[in-house]
C-alpha positions as CSV (number, residue, x, y, z in Angstrom):
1,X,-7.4,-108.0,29.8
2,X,-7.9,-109.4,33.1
3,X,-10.6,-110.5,34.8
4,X,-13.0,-109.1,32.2
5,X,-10.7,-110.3,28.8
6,X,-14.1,-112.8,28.2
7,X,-16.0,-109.5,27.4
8,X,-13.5,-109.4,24.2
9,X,-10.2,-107.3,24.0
10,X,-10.1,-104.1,21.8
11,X,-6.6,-103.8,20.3
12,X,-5.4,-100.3,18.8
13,X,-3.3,-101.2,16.2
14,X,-0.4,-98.5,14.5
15,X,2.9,-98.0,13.4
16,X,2.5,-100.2,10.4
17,X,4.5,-99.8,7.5
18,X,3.5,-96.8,5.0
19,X,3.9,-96.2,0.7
20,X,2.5,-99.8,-0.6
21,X,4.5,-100.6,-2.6
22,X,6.9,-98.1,-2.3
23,X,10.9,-97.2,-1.1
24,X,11.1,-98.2,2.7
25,X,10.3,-94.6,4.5
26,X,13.0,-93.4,7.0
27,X,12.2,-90.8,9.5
28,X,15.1,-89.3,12.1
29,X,14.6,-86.9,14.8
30,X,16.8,-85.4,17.4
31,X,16.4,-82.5,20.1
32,X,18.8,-81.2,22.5
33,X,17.7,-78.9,25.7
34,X,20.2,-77.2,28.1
35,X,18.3,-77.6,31.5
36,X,19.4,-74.6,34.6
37,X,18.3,-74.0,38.4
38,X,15.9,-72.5,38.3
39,X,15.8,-70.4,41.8
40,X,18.6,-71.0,43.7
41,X,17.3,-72.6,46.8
42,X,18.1,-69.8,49.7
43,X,20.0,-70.3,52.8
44,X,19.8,-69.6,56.2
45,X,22.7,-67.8,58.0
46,X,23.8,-69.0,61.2
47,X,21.5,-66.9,63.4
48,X,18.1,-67.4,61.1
49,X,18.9,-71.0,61.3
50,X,19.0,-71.5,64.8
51,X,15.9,-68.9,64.9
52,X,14.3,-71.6,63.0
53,X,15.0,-74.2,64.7
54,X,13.5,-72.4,68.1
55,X,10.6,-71.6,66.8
56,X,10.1,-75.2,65.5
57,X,11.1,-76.4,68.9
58,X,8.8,-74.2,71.0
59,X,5.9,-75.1,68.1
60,X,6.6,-78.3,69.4
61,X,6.0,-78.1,72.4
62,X,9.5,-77.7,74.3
63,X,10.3,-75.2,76.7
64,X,13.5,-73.6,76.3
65,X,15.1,-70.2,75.8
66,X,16.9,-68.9,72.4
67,X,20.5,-69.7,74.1
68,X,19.6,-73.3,74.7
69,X,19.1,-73.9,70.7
70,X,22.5,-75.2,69.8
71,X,21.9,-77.9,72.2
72,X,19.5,-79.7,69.8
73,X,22.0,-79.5,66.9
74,X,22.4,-82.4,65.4
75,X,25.9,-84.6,65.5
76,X,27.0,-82.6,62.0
77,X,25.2,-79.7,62.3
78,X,26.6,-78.7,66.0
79,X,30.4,-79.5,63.9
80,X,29.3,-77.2,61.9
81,X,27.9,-74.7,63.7
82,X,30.9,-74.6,65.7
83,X,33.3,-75.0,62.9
84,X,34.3,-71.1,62.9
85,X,34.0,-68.5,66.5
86,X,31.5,-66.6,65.5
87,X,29.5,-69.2,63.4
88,X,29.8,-67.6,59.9
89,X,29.4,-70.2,56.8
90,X,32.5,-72.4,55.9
91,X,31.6,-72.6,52.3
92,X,29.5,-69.4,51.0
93,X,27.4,-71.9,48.7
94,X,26.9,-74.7,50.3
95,X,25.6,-76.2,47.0
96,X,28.1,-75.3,44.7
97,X,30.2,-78.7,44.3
98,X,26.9,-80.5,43.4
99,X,25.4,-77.8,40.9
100,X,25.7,-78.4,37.5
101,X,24.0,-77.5,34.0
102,X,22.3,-79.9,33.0
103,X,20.8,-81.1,29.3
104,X,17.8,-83.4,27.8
105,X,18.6,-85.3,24.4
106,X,15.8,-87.5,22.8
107,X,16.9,-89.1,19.8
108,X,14.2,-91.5,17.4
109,X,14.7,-92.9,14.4
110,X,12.5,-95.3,12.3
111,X,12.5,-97.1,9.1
112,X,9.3,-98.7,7.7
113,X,7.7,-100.6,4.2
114,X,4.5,-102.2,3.2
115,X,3.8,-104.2,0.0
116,X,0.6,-105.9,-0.5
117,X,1.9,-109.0,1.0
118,X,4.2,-107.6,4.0
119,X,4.5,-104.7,6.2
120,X,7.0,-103.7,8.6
121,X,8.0,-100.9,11.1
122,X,11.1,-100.5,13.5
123,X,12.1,-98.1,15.5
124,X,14.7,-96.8,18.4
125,X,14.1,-94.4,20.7
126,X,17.1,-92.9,23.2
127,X,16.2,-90.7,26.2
128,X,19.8,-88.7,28.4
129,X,18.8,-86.9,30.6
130,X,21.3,-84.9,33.1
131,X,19.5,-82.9,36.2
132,X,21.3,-79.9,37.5
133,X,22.3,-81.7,40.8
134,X,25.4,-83.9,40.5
135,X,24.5,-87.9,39.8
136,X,20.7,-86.5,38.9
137,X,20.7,-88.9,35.2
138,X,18.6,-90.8,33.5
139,X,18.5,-92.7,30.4
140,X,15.9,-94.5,28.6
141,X,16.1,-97.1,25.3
142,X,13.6,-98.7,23.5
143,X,13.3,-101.0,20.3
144,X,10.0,-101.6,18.3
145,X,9.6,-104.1,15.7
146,X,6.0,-104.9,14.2
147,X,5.6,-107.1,11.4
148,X,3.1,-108.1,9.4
149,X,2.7,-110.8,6.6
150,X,-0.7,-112.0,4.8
151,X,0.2,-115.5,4.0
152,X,-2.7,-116.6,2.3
153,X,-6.4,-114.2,1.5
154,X,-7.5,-116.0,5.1
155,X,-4.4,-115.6,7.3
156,X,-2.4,-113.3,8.3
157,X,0.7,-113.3,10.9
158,X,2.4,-111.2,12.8
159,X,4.5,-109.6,15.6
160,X,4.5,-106.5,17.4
161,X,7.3,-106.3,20.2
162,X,8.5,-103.6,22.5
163,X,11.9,-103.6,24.5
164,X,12.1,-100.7,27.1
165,X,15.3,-100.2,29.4
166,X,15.5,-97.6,31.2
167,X,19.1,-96.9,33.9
168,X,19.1,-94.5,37.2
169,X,22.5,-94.0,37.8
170,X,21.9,-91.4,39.8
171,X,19.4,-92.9,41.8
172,X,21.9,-93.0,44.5
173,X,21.0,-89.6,45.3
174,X,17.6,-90.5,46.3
175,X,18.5,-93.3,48.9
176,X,17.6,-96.2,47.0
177,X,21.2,-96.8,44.9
């Protein structure tokens, strides 16, 4: 393939039809996972927060005392920060409304023949996956068909096709949606 495909192309075949001769095989497989948090992430209080924020600022370079930290608050942050008198947490888990359990289901199934004259296989594949953060899913589909027929001792034709789709609709959680 490419800019070397004159040096000859080695093609793998598999997934051909099995039993010549035979009943068409069918094979069917499923598997279901519940997926958890694994570590909570950990949150700063108000005070180790800002203490964090200091010492990145003074690791930056900027000269200031600890009392002058809320003045680098961001727009929301300083809203927050200021939401309460003596800056305690509005919400105890900040993460809560966008936690969730999550699961994995992979689903194949596949049907396949051969005679001495004909071979065929098809299969369908289904990935859902849900991630533990609120719009964290993914799903995947996919169709294969190959097909095989020896029309005459000298030629034989055939087909081998794959369809993939695959949907993000969460991906508006990672700024591209």
């Amino acid at each position: 393939y490419g800019a070397r495909s004159a040096n000859g192309v080695i093609l793998i075949e598999s997934k051909k039809g099995k039993s010549v001769n035979g009943k068409p095989k069918f094979e069917v497989s499923a598997n279901f996972g519940s997926i958890n948090e694994l570590n909570p992430l950990k949150l700063y209080d108000a005070n180790g927060y800002m203490q964090h924020l200091y010492d990145f600022l003074i690791d930056n370079g900027t000269n200031l005392t600890f009392d002058q930290t809320p003045n680098y608050l961001q727009t929301i942050e300083k809203k927050n920060y200021d939401a309460t008198p003596d800056h305690a947490p509005t919400l105890a888990d900040p993460y809560g409304p966008f936690r969730q359990t999550g699961h994995n289901l992979n689903a194949t199934a596949s049907v396949s023949q051969r005679t001495d004259k004909m071979s065929y296989y098809l299969s369908g594949s289904m990935v859902d996956q849900k991630g533990v953060i609120v719009n964290d899913d993914f799903k995947h589909y996919s169709l294969r068909l190959n097909l095989e027929s020896k029309v005459t001792s000298w030629l034989t034709l055939g087909v081998r096709s794959y369809y993939s789709f695959r949907d993000y609709p969460g991906d508006r959680i990672y700024g591209s949606g």
